[in-house]
N, CA, C and O atoms as a GROMACS GRO file, in nm:
protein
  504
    1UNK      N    1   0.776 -17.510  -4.399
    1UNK     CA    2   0.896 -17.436  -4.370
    1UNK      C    3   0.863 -17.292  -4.334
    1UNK      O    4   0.928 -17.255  -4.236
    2UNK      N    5   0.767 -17.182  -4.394
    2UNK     CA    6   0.696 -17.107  -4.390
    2UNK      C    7   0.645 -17.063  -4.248
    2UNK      O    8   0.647 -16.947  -4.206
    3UNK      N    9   0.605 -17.155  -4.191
    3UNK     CA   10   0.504 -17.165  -4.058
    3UNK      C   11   0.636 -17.211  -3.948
    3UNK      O   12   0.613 -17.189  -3.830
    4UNK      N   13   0.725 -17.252  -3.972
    4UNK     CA   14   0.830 -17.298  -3.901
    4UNK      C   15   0.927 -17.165  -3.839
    4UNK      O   16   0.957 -17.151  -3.720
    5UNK      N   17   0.973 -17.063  -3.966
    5UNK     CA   18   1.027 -16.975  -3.949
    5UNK      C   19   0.966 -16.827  -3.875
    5UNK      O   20   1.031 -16.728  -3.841
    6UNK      N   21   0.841 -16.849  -3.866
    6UNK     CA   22   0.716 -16.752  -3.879
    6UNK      C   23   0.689 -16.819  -3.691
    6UNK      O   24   0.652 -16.742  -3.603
    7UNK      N   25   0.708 -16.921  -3.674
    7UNK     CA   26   0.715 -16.929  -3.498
    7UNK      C   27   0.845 -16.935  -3.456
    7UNK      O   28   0.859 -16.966  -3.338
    8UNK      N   29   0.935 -16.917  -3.513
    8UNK     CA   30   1.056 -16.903  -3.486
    8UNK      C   31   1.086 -16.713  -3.445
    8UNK      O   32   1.152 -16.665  -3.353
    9UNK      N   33   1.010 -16.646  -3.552
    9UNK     CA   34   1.034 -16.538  -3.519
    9UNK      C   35   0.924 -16.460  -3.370
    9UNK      O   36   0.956 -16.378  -3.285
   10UNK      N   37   0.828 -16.511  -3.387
   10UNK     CA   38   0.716 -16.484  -3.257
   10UNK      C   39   0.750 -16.531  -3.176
   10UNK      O   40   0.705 -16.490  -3.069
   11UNK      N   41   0.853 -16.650  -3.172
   11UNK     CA   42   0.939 -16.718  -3.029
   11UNK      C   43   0.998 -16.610  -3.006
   11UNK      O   44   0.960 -16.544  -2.910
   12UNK      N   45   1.137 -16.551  -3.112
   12UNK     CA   46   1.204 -16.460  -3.061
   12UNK      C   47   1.164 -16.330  -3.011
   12UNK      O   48   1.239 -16.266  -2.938
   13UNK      N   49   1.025 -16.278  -3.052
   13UNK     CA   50   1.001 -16.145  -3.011
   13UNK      C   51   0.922 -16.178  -2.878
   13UNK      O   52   0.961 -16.101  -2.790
   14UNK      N   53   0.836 -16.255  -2.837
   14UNK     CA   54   0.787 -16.316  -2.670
   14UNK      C   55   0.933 -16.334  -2.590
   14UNK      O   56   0.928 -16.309  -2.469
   15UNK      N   57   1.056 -16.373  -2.643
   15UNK     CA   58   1.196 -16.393  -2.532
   15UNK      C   59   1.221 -16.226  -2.526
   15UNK      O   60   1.234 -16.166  -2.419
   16UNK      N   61   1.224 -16.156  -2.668
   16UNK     CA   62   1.299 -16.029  -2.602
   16UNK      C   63   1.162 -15.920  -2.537
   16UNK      O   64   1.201 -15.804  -2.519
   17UNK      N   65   1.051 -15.938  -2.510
   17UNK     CA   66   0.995 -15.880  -2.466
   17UNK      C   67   0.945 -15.884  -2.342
   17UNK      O   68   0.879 -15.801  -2.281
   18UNK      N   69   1.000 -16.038  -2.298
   18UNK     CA   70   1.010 -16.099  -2.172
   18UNK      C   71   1.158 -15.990  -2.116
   18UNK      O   72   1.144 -15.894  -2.039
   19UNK      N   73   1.260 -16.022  -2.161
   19UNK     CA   74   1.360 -15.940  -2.158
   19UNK      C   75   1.360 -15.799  -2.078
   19UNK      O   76   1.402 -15.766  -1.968
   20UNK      N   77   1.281 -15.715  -2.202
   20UNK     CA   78   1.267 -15.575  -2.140
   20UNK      C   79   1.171 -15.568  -2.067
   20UNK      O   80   1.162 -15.464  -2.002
   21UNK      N   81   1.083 -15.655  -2.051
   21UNK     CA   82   1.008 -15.604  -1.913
   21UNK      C   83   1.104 -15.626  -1.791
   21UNK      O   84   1.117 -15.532  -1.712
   22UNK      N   85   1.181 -15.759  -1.766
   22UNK     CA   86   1.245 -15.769  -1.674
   22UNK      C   87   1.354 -15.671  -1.680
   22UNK      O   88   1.385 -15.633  -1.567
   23UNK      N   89   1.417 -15.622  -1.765
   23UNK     CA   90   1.517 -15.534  -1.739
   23UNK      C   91   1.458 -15.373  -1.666
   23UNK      O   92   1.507 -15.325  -1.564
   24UNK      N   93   1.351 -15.314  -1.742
   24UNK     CA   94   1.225 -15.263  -1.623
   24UNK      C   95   1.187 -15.232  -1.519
   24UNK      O   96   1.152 -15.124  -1.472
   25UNK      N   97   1.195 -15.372  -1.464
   25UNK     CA   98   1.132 -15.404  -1.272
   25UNK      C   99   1.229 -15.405  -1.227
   25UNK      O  100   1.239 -15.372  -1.108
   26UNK      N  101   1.401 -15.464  -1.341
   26UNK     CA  102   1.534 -15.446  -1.188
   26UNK      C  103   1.531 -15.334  -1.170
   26UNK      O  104   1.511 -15.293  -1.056
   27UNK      N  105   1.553 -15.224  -1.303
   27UNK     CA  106   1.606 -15.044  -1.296
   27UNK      C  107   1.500 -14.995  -1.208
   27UNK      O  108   1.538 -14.942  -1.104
   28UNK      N  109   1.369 -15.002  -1.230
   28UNK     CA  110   1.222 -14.976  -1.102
   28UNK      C  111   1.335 -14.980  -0.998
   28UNK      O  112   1.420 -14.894  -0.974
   29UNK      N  113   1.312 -15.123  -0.933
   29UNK     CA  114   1.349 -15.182  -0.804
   29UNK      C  115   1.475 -15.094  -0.731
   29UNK      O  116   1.477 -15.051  -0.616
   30UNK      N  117   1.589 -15.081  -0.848
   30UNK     CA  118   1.752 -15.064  -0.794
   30UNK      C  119   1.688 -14.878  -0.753
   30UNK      O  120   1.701 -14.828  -0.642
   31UNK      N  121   1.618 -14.805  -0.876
   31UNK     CA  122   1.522 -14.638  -0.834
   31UNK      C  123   1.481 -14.680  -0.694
   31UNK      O  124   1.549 -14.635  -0.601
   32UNK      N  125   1.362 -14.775  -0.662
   32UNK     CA  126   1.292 -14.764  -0.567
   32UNK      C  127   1.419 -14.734  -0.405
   32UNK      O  128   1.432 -14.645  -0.320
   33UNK      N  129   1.488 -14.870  -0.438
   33UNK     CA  130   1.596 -14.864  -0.320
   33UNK      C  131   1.671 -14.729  -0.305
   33UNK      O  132   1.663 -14.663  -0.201
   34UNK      N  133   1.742 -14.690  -0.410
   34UNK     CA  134   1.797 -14.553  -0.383
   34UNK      C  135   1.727 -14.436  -0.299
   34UNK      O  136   1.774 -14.349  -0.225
   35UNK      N  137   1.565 -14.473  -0.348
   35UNK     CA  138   1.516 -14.357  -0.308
   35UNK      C  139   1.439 -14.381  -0.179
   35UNK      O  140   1.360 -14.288  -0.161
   36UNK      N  141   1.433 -14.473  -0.082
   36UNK     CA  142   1.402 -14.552  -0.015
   36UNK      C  143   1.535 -14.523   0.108
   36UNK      O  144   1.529 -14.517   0.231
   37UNK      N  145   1.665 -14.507   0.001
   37UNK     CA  146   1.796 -14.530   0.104
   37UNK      C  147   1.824 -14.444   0.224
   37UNK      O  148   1.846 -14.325   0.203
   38UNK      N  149   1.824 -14.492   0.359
   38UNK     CA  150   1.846 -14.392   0.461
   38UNK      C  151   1.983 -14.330   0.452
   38UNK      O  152   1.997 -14.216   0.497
   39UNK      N  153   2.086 -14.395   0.397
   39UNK     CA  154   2.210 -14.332   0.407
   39UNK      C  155   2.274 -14.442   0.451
   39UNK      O  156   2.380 -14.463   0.393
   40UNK      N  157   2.239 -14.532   0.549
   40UNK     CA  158   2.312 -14.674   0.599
   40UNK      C  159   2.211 -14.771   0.543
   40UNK      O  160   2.089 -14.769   0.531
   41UNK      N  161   2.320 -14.869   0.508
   41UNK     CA  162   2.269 -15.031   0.497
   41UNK      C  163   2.156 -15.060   0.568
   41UNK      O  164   2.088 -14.978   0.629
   42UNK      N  165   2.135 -15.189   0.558
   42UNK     CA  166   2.055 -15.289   0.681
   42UNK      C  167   2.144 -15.287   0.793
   42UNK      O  168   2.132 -15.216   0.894
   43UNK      N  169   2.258 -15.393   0.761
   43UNK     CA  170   2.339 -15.444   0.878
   43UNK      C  171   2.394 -15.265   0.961
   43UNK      O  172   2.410 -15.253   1.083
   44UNK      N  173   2.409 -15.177   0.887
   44UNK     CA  174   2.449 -15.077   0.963
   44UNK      C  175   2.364 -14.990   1.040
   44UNK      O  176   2.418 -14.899   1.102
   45UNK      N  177   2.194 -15.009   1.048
   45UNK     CA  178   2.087 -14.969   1.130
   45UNK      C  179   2.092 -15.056   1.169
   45UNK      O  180   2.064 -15.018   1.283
   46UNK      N  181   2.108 -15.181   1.182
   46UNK     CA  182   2.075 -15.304   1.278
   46UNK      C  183   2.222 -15.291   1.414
   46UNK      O  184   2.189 -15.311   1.531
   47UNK      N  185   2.368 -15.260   1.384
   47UNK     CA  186   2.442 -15.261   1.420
   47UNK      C  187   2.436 -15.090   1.531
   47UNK      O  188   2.474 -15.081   1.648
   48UNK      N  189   2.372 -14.968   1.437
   48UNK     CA  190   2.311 -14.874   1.516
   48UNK      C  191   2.230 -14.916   1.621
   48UNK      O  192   2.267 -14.908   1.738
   49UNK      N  193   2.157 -14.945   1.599
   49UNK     CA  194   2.007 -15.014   1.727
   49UNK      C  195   2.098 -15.086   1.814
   49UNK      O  196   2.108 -15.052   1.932
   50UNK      N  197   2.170 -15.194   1.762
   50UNK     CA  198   2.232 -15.281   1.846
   50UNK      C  199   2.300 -15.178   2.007
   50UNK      O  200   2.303 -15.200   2.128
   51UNK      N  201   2.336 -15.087   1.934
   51UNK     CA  202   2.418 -15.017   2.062
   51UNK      C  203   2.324 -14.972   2.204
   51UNK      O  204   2.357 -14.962   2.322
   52UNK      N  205   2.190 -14.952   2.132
   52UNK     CA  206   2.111 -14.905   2.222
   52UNK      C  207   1.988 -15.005   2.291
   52UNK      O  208   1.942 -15.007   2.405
   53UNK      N  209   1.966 -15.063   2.201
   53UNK     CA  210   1.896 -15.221   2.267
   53UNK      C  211   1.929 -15.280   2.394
   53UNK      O  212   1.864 -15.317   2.492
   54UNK      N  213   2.036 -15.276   2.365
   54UNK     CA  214   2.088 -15.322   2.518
   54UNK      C  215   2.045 -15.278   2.677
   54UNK      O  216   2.049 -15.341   2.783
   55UNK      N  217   2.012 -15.170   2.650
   55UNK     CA  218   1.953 -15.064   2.768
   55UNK      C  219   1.793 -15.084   2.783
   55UNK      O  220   1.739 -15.052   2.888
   56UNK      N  221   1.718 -15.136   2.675
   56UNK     CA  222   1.595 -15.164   2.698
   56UNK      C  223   1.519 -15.237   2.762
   56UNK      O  224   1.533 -15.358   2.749
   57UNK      N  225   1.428 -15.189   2.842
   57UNK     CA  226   1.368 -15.270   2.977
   57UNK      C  227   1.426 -15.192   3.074
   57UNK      O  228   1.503 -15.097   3.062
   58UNK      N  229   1.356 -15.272   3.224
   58UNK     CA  230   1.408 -15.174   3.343
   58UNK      C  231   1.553 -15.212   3.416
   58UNK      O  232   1.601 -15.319   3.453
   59UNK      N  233   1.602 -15.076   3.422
   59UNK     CA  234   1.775 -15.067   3.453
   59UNK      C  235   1.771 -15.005   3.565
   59UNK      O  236   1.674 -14.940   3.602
   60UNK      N  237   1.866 -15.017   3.623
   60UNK     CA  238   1.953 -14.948   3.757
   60UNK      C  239   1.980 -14.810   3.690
   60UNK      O  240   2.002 -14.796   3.569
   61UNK      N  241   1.977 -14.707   3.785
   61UNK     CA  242   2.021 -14.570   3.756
   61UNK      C  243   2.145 -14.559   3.683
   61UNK      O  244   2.156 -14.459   3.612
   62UNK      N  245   2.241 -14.641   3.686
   62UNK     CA  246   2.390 -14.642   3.674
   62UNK      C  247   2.406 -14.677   3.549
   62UNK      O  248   2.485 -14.627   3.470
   63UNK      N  249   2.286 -14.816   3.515
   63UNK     CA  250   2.307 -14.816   3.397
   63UNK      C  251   2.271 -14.701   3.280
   63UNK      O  252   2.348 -14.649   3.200
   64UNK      N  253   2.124 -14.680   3.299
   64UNK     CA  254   2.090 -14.567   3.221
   64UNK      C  255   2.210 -14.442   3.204
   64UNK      O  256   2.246 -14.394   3.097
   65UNK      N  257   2.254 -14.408   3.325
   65UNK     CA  258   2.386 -14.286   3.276
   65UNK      C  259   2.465 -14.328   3.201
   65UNK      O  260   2.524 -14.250   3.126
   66UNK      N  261   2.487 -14.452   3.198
   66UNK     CA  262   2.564 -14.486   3.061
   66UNK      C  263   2.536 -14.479   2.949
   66UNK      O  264   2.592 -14.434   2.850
   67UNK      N  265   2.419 -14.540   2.973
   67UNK     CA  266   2.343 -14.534   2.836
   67UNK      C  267   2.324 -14.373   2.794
   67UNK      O  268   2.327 -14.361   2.672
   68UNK      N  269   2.308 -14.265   2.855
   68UNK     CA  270   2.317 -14.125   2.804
   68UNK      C  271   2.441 -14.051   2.741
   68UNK      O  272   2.456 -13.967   2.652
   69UNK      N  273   2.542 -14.139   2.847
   69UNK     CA  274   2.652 -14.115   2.808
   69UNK      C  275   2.704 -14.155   2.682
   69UNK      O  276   2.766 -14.078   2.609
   70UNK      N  277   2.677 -14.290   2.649
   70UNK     CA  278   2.668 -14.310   2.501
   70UNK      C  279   2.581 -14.279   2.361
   70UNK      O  280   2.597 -14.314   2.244
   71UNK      N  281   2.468 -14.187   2.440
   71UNK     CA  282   2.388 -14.145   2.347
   71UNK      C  283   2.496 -14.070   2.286
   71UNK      O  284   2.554 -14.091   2.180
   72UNK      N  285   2.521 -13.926   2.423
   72UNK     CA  286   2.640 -13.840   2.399
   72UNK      C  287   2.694 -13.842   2.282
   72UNK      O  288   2.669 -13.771   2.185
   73UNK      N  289   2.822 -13.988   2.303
   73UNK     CA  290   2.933 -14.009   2.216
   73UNK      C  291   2.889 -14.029   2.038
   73UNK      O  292   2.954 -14.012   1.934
   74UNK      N  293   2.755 -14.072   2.065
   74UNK     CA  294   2.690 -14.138   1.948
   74UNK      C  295   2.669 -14.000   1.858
   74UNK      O  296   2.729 -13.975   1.753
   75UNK      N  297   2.570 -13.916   1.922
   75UNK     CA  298   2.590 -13.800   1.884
   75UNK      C  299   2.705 -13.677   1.805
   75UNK      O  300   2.717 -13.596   1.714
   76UNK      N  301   2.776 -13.747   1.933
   76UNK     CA  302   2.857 -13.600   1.856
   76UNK      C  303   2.976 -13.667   1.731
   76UNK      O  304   3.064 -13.600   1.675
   77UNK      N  305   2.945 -13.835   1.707
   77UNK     CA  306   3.008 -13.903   1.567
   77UNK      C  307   3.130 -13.788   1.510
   77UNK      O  308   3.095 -13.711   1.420
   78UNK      N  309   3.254 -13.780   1.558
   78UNK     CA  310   3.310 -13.722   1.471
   78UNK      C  311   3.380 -13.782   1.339
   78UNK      O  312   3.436 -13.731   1.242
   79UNK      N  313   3.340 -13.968   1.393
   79UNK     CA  314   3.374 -14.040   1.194
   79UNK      C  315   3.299 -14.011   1.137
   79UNK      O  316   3.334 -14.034   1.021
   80UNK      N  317   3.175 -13.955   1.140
   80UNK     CA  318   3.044 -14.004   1.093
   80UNK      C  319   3.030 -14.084   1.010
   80UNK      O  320   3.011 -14.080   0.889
   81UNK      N  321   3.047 -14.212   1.136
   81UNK     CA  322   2.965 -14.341   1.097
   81UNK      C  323   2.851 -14.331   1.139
   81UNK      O  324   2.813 -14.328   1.022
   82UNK      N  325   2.784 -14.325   1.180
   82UNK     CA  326   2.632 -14.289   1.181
   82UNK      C  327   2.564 -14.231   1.090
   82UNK      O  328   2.441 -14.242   1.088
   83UNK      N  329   2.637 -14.152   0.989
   83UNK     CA  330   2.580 -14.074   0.898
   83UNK      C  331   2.486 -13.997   0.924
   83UNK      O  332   2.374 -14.008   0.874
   84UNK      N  333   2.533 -13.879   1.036
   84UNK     CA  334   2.437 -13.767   1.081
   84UNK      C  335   2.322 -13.855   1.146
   84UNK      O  336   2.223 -13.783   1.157
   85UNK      N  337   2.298 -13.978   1.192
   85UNK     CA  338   2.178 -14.000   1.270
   85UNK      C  339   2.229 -13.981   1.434
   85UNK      O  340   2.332 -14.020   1.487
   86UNK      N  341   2.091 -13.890   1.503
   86UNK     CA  342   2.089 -13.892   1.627
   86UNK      C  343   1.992 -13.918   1.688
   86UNK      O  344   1.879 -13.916   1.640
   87UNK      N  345   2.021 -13.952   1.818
   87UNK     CA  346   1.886 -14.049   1.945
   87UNK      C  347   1.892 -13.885   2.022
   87UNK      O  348   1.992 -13.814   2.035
   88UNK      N  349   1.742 -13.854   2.069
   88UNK     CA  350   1.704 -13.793   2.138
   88UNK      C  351   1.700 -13.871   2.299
   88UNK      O  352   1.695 -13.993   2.283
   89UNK      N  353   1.700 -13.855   2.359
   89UNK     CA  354   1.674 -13.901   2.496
   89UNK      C  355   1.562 -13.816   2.590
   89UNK      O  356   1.559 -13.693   2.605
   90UNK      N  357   1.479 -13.906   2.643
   90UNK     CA  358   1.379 -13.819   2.670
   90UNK      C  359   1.324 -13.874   2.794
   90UNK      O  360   1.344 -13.995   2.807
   91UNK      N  361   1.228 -13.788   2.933
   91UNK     CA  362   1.195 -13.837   3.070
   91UNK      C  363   1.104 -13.845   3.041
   91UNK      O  364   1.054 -13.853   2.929
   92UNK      N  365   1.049 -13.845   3.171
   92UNK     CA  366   0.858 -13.832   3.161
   92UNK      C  367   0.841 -13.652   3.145
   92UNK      O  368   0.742 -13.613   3.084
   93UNK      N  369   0.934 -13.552   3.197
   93UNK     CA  370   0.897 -13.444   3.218
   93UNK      C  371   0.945 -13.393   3.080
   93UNK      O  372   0.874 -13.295   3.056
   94UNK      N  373   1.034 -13.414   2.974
   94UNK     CA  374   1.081 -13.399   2.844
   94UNK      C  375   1.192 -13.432   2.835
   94UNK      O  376   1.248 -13.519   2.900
   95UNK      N  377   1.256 -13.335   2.714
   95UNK     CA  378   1.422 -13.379   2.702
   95UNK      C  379   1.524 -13.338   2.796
   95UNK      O  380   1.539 -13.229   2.852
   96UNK      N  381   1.627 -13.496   2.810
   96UNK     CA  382   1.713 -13.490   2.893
   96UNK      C  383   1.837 -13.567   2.822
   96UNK      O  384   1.837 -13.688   2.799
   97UNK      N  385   1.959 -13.464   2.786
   97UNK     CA  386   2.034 -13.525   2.769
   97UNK      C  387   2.171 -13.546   2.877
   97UNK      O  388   2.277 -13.599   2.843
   98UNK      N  389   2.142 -13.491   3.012
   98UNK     CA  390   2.259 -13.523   3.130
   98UNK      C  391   2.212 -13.601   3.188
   98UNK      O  392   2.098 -13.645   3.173
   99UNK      N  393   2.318 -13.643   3.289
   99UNK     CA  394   2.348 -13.699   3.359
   99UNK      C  395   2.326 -13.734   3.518
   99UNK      O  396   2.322 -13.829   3.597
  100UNK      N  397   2.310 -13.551   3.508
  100UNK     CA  398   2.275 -13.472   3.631
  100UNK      C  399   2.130 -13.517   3.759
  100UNK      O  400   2.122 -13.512   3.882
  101UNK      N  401   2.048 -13.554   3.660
  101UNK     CA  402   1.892 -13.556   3.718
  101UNK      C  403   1.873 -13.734   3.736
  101UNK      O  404   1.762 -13.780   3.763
  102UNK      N  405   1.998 -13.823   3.717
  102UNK     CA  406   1.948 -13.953   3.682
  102UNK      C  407   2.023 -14.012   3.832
  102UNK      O  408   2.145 -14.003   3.846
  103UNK      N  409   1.933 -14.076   3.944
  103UNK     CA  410   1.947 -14.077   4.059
  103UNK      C  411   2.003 -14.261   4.016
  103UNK      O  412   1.933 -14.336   3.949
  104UNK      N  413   2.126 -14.295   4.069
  104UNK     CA  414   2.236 -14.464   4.061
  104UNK      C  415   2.135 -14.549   4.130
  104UNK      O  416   2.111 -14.662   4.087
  105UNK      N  417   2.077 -14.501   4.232
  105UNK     CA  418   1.980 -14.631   4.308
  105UNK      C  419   1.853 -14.636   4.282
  105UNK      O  420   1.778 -14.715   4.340
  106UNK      N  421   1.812 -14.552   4.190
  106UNK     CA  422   1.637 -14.593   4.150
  106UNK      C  423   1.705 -14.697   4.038
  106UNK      O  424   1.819 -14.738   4.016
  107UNK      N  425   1.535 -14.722   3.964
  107UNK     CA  426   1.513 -14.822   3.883
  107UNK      C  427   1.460 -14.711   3.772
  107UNK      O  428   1.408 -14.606   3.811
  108UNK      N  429   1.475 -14.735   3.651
  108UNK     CA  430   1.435 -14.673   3.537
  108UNK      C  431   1.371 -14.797   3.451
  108UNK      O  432   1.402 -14.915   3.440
  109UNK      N  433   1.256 -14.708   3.392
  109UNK     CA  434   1.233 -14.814   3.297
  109UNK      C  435   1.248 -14.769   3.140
  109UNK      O  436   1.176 -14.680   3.095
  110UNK      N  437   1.334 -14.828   3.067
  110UNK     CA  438   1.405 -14.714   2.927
  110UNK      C  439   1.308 -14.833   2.786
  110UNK      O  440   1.309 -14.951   2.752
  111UNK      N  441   1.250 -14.726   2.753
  111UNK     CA  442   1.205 -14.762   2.593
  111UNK      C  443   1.260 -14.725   2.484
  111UNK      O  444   1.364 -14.660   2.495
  112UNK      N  445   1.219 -14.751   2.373
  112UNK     CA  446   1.326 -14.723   2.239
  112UNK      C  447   1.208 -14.658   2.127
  112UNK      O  448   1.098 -14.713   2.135
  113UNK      N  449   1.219 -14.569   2.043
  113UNK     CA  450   1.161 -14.528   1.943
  113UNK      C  451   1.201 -14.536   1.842
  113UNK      O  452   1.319 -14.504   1.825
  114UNK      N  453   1.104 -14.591   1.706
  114UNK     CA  454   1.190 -14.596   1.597
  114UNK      C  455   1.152 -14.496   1.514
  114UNK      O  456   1.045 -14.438   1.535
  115UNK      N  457   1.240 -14.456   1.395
  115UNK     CA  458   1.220 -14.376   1.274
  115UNK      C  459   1.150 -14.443   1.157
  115UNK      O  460   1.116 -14.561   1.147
  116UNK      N  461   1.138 -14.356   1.080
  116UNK     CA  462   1.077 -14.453   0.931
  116UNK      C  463   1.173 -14.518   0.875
  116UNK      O  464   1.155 -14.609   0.794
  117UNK      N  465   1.283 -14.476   0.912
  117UNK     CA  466   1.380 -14.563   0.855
  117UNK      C  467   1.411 -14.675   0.954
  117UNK      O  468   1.528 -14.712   0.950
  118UNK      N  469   1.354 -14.721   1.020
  118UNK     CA  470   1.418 -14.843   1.143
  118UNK      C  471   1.487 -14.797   1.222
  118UNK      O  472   1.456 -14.843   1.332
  119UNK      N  473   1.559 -14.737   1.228
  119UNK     CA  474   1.697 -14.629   1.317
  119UNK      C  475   1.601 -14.586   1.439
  119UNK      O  476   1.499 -14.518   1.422
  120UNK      N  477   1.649 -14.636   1.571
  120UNK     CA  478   1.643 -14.586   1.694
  120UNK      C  479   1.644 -14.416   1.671
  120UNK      O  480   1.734 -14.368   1.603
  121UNK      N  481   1.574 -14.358   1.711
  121UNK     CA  482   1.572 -14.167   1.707
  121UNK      C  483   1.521 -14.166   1.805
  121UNK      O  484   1.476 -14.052   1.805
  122UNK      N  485   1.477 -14.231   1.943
  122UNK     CA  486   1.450 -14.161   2.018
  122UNK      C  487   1.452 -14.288   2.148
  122UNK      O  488   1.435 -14.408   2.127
  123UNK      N  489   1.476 -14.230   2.269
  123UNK     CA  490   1.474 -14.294   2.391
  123UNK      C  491   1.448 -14.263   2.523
  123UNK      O  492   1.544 -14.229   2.592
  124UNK      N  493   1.318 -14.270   2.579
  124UNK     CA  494   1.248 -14.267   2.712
  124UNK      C  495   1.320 -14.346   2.836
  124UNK      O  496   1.354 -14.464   2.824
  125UNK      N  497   1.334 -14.297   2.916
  125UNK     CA  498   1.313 -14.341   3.042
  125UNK      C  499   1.278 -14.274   3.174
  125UNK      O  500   1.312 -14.160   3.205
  126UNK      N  501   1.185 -14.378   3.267
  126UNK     CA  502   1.130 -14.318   3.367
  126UNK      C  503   1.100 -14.367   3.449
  126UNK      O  504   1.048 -14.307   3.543
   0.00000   0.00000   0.00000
């Protein structure tokens, strides 16, 4: 009876020490994410990118002005849903954010840059 109660109690202290380690690695994990957090979700950098993906590869002049044009709008977020993130837009000669210099009948070829956070921050074309 002795030896019965006596692994009864070393059962219970191996369950609760199983316990607090796992309670531990979630509070770690839930720290790590916070501090990890860009400010948006997944689905809401994936839904960011989404806007600009679309433009990637080689486009008609016409398209690309759109695509600046929506950098624009993206930019100046007055919901801020974006949460303060912005796309640079950039040529071969540097930054360009008009309209002005982007000729409707050439061909552009537009790339995408990412951040450490996944978030599109930057976009070439030339």
């Amino acid at each position: 009876m002795e030896n019965a109660s006596k692994a009864l109690i070393i059962a219970g202290a191996i369950l609760l020490a199983i316990l607090l380690i796992s309670l531990g690695i979630m509070i770690f994990s839930q720290a790590q994410d916070t501090v990890n957090n860009s400010g948006m979700s997944k689905a809401e950098i994936e839904s960011f990118n989404a806007q600009f993906l679309k433009y990637e590869g080689t486009r008609k002049g016409s398209v690309v002005k759109t695509m600046v044009n929506e950098v624009i709008a993206s930019n100046s977020d007055d919901n801020h849903k974006n949460n303060g993130a912005t796309v640079t837009v950039n040529t071969k000669s540097g930054t360009a954010i008009t309209t002005s210099d982007i000729d409707t009948t050439k061909t552009y070829t537009v790339t995408v840059a990412y951040g450490d956070n996944g978030r599109i921050n930057a976009i070439t074309y030339n």
